[in-house]
C-alpha positions as CSV (number, residue, x, y, z in Angstrom):
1,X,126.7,25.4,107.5
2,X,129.9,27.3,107.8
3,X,130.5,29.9,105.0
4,X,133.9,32.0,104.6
5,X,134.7,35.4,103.2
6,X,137.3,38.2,103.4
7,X,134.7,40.9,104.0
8,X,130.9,40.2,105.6
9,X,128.7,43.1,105.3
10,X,125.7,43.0,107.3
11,X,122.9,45.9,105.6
12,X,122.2,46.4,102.0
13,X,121.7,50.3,101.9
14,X,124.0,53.1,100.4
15,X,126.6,52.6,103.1
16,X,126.9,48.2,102.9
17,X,126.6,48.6,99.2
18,X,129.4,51.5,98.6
19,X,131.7,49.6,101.3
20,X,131.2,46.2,100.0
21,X,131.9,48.1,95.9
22,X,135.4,49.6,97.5
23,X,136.8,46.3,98.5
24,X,135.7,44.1,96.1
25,X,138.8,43.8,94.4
26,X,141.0,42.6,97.4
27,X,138.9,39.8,98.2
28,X,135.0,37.9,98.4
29,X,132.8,40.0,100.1
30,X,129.4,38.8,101.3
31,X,126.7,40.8,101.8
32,X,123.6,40.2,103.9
33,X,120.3,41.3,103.2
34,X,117.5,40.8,105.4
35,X,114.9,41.8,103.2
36,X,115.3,42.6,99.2
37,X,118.0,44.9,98.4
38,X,115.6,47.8,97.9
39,X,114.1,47.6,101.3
40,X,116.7,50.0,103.3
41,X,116.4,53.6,104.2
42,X,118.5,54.6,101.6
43,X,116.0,53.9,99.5
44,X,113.0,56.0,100.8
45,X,115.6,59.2,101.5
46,X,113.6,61.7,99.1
47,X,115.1,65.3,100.0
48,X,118.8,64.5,98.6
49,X,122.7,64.7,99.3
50,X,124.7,67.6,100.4
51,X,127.4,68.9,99.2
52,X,129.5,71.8,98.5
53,X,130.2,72.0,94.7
54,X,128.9,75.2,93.7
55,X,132.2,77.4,94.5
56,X,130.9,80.5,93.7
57,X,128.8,81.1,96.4
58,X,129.8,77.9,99.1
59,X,132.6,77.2,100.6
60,X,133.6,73.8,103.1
61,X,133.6,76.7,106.3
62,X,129.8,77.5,105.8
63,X,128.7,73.6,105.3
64,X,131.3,72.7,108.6
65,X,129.7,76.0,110.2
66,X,126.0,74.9,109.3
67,X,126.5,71.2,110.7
68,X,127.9,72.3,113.8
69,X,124.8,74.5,114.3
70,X,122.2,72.0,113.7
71,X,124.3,69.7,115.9
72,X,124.5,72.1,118.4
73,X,127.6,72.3,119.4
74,X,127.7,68.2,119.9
75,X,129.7,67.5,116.7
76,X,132.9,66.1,116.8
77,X,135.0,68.9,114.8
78,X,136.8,66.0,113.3
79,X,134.1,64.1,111.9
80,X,132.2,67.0,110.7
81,X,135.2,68.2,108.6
82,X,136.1,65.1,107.2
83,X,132.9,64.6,105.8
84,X,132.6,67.9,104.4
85,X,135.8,67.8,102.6
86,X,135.8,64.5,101.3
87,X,132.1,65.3,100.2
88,X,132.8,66.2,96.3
89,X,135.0,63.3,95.9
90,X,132.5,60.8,96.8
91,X,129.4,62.6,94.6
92,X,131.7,62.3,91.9
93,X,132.4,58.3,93.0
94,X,128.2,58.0,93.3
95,X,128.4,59.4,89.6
96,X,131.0,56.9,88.2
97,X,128.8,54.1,89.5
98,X,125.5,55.2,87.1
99,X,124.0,57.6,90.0
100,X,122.3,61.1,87.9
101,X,121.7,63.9,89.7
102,X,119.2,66.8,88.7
103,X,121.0,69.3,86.3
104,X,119.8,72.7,85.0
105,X,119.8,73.6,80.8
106,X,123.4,75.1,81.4
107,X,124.5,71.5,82.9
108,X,125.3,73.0,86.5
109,X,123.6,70.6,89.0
110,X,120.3,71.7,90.2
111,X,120.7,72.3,93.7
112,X,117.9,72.4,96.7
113,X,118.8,74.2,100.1
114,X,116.7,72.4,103.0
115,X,116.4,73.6,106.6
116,X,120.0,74.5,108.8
117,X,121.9,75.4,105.4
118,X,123.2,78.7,104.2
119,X,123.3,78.0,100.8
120,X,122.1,75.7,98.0
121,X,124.1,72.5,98.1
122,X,121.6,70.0,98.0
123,X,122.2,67.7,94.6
124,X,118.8,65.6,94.2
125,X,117.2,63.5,91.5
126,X,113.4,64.7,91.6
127,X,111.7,63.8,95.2
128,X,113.3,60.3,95.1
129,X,117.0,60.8,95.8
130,X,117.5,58.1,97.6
131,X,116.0,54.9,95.1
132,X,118.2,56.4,92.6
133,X,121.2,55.9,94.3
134,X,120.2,52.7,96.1
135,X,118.9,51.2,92.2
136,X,122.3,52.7,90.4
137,X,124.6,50.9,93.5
138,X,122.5,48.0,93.2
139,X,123.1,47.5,89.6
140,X,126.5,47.9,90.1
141,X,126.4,45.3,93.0
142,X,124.7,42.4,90.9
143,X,127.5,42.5,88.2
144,X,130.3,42.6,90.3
145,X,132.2,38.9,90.3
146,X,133.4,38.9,94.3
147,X,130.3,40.4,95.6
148,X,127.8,37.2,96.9
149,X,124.4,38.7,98.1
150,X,122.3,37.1,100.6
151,X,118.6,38.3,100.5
152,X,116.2,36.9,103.1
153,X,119.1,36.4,105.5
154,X,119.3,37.8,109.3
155,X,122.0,38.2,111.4
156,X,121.5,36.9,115.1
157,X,124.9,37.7,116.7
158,X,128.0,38.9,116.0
159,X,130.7,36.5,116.8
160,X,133.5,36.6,119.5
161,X,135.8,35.5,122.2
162,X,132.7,35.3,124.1
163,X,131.7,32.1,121.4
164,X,135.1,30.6,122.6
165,X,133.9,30.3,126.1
166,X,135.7,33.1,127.0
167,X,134.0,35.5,129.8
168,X,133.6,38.9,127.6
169,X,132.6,42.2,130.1
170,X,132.2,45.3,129.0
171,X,135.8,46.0,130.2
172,X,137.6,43.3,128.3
173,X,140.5,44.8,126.6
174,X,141.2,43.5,122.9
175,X,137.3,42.2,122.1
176,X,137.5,40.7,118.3
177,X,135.0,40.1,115.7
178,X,135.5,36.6,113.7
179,X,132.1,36.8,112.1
180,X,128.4,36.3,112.6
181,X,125.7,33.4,113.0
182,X,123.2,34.2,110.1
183,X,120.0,32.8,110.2
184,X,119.0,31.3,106.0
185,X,115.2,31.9,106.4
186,X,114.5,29.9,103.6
187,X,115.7,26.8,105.6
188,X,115.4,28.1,109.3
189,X,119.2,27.2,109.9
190,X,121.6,29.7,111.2
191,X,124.6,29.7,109.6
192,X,128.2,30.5,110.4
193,X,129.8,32.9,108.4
194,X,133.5,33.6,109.5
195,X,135.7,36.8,108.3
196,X,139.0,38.8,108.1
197,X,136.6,42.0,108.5
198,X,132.8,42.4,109.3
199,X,130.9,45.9,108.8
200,X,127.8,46.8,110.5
201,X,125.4,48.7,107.9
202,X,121.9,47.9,109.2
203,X,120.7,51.7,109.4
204,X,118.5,53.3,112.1
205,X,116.0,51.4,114.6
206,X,113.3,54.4,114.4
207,X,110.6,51.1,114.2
208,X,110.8,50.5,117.5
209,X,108.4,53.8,117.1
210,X,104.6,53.5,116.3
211,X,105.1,56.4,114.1
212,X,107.8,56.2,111.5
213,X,109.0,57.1,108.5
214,X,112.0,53.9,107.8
215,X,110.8,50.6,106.4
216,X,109.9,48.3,109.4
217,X,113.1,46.4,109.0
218,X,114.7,49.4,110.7
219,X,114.9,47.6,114.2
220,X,118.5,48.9,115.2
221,X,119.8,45.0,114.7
222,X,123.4,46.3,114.2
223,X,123.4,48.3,117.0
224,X,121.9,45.9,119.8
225,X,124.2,43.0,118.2
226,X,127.0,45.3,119.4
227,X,126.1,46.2,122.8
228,X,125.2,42.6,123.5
229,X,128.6,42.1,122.4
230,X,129.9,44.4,124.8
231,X,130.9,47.5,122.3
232,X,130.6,50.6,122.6
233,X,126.8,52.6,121.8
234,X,126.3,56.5,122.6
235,X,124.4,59.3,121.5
236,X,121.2,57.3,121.4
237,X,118.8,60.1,122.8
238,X,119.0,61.8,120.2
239,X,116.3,60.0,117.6
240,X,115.0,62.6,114.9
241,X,111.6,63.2,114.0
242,X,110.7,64.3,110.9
243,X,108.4,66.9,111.8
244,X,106.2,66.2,108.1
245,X,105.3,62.7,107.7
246,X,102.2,62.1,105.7
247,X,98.9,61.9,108.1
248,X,97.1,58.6,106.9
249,X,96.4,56.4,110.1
250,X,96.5,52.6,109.2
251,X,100.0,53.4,107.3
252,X,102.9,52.4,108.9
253,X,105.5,53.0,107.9
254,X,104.4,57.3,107.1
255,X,104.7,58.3,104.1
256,X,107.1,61.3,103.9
257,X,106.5,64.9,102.8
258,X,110.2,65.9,102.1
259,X,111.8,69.1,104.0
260,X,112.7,70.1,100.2
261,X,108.7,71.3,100.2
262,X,109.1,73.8,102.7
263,X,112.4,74.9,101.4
264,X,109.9,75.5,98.2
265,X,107.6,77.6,99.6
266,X,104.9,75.3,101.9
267,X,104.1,76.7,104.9
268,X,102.7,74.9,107.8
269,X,99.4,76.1,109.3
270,X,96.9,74.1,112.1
271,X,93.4,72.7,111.4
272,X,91.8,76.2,111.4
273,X,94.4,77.2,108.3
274,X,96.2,79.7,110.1
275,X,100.2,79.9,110.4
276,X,101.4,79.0,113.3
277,X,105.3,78.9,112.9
278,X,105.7,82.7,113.9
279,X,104.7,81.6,117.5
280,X,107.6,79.4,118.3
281,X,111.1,80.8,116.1
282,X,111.7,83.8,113.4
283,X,112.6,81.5,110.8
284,X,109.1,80.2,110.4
285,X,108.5,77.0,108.6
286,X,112.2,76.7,107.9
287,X,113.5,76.3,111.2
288,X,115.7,73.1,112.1
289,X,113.5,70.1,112.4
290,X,114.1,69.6,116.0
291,X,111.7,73.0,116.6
292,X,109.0,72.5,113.4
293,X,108.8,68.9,114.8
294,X,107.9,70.3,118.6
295,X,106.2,73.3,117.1
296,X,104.0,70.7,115.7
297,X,103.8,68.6,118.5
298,X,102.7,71.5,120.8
299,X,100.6,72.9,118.7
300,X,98.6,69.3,118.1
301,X,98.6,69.2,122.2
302,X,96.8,72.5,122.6
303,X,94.3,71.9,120.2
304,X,93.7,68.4,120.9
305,X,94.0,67.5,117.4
306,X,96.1,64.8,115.8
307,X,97.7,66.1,112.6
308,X,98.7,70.0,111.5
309,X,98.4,70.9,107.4
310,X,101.1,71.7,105.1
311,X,99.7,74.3,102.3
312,X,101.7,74.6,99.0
313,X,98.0,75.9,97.3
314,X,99.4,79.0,96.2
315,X,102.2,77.8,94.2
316,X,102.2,76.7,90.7
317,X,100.7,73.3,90.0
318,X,103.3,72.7,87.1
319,X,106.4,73.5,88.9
320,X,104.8,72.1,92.5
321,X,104.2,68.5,89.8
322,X,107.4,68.6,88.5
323,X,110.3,68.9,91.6
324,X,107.7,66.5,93.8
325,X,106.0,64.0,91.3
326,X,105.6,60.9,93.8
327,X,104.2,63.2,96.7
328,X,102.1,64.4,94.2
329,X,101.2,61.0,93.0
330,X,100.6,59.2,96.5
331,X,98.6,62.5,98.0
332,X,96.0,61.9,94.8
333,X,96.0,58.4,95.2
334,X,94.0,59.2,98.6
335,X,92.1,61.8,97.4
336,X,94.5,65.1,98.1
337,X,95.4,66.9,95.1
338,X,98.5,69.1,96.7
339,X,98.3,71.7,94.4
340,X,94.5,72.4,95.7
341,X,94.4,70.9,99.1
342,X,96.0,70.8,102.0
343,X,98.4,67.8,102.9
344,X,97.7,66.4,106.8
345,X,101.0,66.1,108.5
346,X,102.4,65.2,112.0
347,X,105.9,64.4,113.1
348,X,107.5,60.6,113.1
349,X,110.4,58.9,114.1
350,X,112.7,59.7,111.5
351,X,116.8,59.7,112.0
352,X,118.8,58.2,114.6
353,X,122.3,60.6,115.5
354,X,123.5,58.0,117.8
355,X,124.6,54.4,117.6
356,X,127.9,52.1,117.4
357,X,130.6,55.2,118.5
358,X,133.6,54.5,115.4
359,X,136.3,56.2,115.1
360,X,137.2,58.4,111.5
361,X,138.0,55.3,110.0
362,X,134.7,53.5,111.1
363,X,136.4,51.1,113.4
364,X,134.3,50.5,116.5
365,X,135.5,49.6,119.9
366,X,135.8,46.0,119.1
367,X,138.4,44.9,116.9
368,X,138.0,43.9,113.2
369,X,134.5,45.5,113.3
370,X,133.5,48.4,111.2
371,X,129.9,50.4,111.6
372,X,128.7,52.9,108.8
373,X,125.9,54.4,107.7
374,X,122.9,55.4,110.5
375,X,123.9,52.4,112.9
376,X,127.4,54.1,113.6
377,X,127.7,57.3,115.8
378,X,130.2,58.8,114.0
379,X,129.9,61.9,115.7
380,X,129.0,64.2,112.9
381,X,125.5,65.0,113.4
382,X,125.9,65.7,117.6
383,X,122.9,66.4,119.0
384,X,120.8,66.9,115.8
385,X,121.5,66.0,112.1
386,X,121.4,68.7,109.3
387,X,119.4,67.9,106.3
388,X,120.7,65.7,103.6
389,X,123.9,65.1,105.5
390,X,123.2,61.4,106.0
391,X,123.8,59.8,102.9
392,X,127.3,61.6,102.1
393,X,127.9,60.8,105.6
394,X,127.3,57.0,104.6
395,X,129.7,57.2,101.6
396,X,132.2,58.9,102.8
397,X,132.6,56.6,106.0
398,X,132.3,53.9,103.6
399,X,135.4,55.1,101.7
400,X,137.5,55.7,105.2
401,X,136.6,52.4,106.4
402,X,136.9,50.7,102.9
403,X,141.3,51.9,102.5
404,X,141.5,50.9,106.3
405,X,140.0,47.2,106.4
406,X,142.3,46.8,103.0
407,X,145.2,48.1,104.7
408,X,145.0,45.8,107.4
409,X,143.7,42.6,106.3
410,X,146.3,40.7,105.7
411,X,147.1,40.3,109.2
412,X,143.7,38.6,110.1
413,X,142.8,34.8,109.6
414,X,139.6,33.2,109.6
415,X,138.6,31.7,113.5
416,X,138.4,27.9,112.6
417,X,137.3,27.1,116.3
418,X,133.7,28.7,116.2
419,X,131.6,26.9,117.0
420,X,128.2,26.3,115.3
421,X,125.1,27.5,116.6
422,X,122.9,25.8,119.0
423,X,119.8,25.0,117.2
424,X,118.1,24.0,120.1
425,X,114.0,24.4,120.5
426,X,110.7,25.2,118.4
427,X,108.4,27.9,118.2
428,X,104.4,27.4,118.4
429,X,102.2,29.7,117.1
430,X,101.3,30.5,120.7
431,X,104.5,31.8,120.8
432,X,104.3,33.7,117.8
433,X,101.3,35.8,119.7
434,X,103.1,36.6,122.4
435,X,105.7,38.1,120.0
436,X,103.8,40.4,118.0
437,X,101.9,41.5,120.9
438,X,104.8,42.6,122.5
439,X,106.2,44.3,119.5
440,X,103.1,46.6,119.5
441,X,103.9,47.2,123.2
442,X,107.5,48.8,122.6
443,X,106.0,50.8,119.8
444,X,103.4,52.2,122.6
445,X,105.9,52.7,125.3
446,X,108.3,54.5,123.1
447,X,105.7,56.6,121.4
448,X,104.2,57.5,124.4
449,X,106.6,58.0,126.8
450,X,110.3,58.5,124.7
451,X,109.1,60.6,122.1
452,X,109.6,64.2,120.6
453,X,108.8,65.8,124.1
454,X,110.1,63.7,127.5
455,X,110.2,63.3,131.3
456,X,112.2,62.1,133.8
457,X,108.9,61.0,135.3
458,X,107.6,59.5,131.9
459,X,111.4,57.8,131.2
460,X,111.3,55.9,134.6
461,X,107.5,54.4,133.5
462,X,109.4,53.5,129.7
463,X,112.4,52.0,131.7
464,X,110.4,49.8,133.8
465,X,107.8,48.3,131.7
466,X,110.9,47.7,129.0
467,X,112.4,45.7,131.8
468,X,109.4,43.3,132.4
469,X,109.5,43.1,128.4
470,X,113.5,42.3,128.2
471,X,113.1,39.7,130.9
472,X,110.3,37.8,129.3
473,X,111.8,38.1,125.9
474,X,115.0,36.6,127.1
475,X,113.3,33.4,128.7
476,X,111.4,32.7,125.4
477,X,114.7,33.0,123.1
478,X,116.7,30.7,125.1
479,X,113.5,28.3,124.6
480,X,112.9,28.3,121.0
481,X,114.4,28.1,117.9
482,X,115.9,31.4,116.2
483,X,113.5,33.3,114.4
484,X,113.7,36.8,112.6
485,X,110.5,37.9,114.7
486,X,112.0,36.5,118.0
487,X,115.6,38.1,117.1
488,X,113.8,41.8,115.8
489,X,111.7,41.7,119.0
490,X,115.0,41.1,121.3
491,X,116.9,44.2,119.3
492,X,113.9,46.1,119.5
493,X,113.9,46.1,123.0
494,X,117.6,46.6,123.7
495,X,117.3,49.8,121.3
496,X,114.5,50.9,123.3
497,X,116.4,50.2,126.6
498,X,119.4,52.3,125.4
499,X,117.7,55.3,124.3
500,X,115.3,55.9,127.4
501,X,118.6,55.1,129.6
502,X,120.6,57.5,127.3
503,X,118.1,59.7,127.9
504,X,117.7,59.5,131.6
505,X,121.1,59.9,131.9
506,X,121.7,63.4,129.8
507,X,120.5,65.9,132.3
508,X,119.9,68.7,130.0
509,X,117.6,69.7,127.1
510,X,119.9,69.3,124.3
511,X,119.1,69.2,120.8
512,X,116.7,66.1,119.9
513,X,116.7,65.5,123.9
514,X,114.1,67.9,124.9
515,X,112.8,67.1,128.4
516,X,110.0,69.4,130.7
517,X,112.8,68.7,133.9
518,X,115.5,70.8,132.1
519,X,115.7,74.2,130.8
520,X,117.0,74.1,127.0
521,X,120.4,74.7,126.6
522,X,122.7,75.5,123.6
523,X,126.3,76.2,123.1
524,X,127.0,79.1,121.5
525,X,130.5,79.4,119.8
């Protein structure tokens, strides 16, 4: 079936649904949803948003000072100040379409400060930021006239010259984007939907980790659609993990205790109840996650033991119930009560930095295409993101790429000479074995060997047995029919191929990229 719109937004979360909400009025957009419209990272972001809008005591120089620090040093100048200063705009913009932020009795927003920033600039709504914004955008979605949502879609490929028969190499000048072959799992067809514009949205790929934090349909889709299509992907090494994720083996994803608790007082002590923070940088519990996260990890390693505590005990059980009411809730539900016992906690895959390298107005290296949100490397967060800078990253790329796909889509047309997919093949259940059992092994090699700590040694052993797994992935797609597992399996492994190669190739410890063969180095200003 071959379906046509002006805009095709692939990813549902607060950077698809913001982009897809700006353009609306200048033409159909259709936007692709490979799950329900809830289940994107957006959604489970609990700390909050930052922002500068309390002008007494911030200022845009400390946020861009603060971001550049966390990145160290990494951040493109550019990016960092763009998003900073268009930050308020777009709060106000996330207002208009229904979002409420916390406010004090005096009407002044409630702000949080998290870990990396100088002052209090994060706006929140309790612990659940993130489904506040992704239920207020959603609303606003469903009633809009031009907007067509597709849940329980999956995009297989992006579509190019390379579909015209046309030999595409990663040194083809002028590579365009007509469109993309979406599979309708409800029928098990692929279908072609051609476009003026198409926007990548599909968030991070941190489930190609055994321990994470993002729904499982995080398998960097967006991004390996791109490099197969011969754009450009950097900054991949650099994979944050939240360095308090819920300890509960059997969950998966890991529930997340949100930085915010910290920033409240928690402090984080090892199995024997003592403090341990002291040991490893002077700003104790509240040090940038990179450190807590290896901290954590080091400290796990020396004691053999598989989890570190979080104590929050010796603040007030009103005030600790009120600003975290769902880590309260879920903690109880398996028999922690935080405001009397200690929460289990070890670090997960959390945040990627890197992805589809744009430009400030979200254009990526092949024309007519558009990444935002966590797939897009944007070049804001360098080699390590600062807290809460995510989602006003996600809106405020929206908006930048929003005014420039408007301003230049009258001079595209819809490619008539696609052709459709070839729905060649079957897949047995056999088959469907041999795909979730290789799933399981990229979890284990990335967990093992491409995690918060690395080695060139370690790298090499991730490399090669993702090679054996690329190679026998490849010969089963080209068998069967198109299937989300078969086509989340495939991205998996590209992602995993590009970080540890990303990896192996930056020779320094450097932010998230902390490696035994290299001394750590920072860049001072």
């Amino acid at each position: 079936m071959i379906r046509k719109f002006d805009f095709l937004v692939i990813g549902s979360g607060i950077a698809g649904m913001s982009f897809a909400l700006k353009v609306a009025h200048k033409g159909s957009v259709a936007l692709i949803c490979k799950a329900g419209l809830e289940e994107a990272n957006t959604y489970y972001a609990q700390g909050g948003i930052a922002s500068v809008t309390n002008l007494k005591v911030d200022d845009f120089e400390k946020h861009i000072h603060d971001t550049m620090v966390a990145g160290d040093w990494i951040s493109d100048p550019a990016a960092v100040e763009k998003v900073v200063k268009n930050a308020p705009a777009q709060i106000e913009e996330l207002i208009k379409w229904g979002v409420d932020f916390d406010k004090k009795e005096n009407g002044e927003f409630d702000l949080h400060r998290e870990g990396g920033h100088s002052e209090f600039r994060i706006l929140h709504h309790k612990d659940n930021t993130g489904a506040e914004i992704q239920t207020s955008l959603i609303e606003t979605v469903k009633k809009h006239p031009n907007i067509t949502v597709f849940s329980n879609f999956y995009a297989v490929e992006i579509i190019t010259q390379h579909h015209l028969g046309i030999i595409v190499t990663r040194h083809t000048p002028g590579i365009k984007c007509f469109g993309a072959y979406v599979l309708n799992e409800a029928t098990g067809e692929v279908d072609t939907f051609l476009s003026k514009v198409t926007v990548m949205a599909t968030g991070g790929c941190e489930a190609v980790y055994n321990h994470t934090t993002n729904p499982l349909v995080a398998t960097g889709d967006g991004i390996a659609m791109v490099y197969r299509a011969k754009g450009v992907v950097k900054d991949m090494e650099f994979i944050q993990f939240h360095p308090t994720a819920l300890y509960h083996p059997g969950d998966r994803p890991s529930f997340l205790i949100t930085e915010a608790m910290r920033g409240y007082g928690a402090v984080l002590k090892n199995l024997a109840g003592e403090e341990f923070m002291q040991k490893y940088d002077s700003r104790l519990s509240l040090a940038p996650r990179d450190i807590v996260a290896r901290a954590i990890d080091s400290e796990m390693k020396l004691r053999g033991e598989d989890h570190v505590y979080l104590d929050v005990t010796h603040k007030d059980p009103e005030e600790t119930k009120k600003h975290f009411p769902n880590i309260y809730k879920k903690c109880l539900s398996l028999g922690i009560d935080i405001t009397k016992d200690y929460i289990p906690v070890a670090p997960a895959a959390h945040y990627l930095c890197g992805g589809i390298k744009v430009d400030l107005d979200g254009q990526s290296s092949i024309k007519r295409l558009y990444a935002i949100g966590e797939c897009s490397c944007t070049g804001l967060h360098g080699g390590n993101r600062l807290a809460s800078n995510s989602l006003i990253e996600a809106v405020v790329y929206a908006d930048a790429a929003a005014k420039h796909a408007i301003s230049v889509l009258d001079r595209y047309d819809f490619n008539e000479d696609i052709p459709e997919w070839d729905a060649e093949g079957t897949i047995s259940n056999e088959e469907r074995i041999l795909i979730t059992q290789s799933m399981k092994e990229v979890n284990q090699i990335m967990e093992a060997y491409v995690g918060i700590v690395r080695s060139n040694l370690r790298l090499v052993r991730a490399w090669n047995r993702l090679d054996i797994l690329y190679e026998e992935t490849e010969r089963l797609f080209k068998r069967v029919k198109a299937s989300r597992e078969i086509c989340e399996l495939r991205n998996m492994i590209n992602v995993g191929y590009l970080i540890t190669r990303q990896a192996m190739e930056r020779k320094e410890s450097r932010g998230l990229h902390y490696t035994i063969d290299y001394p750590h180095h920072t860049n001072q200003e």
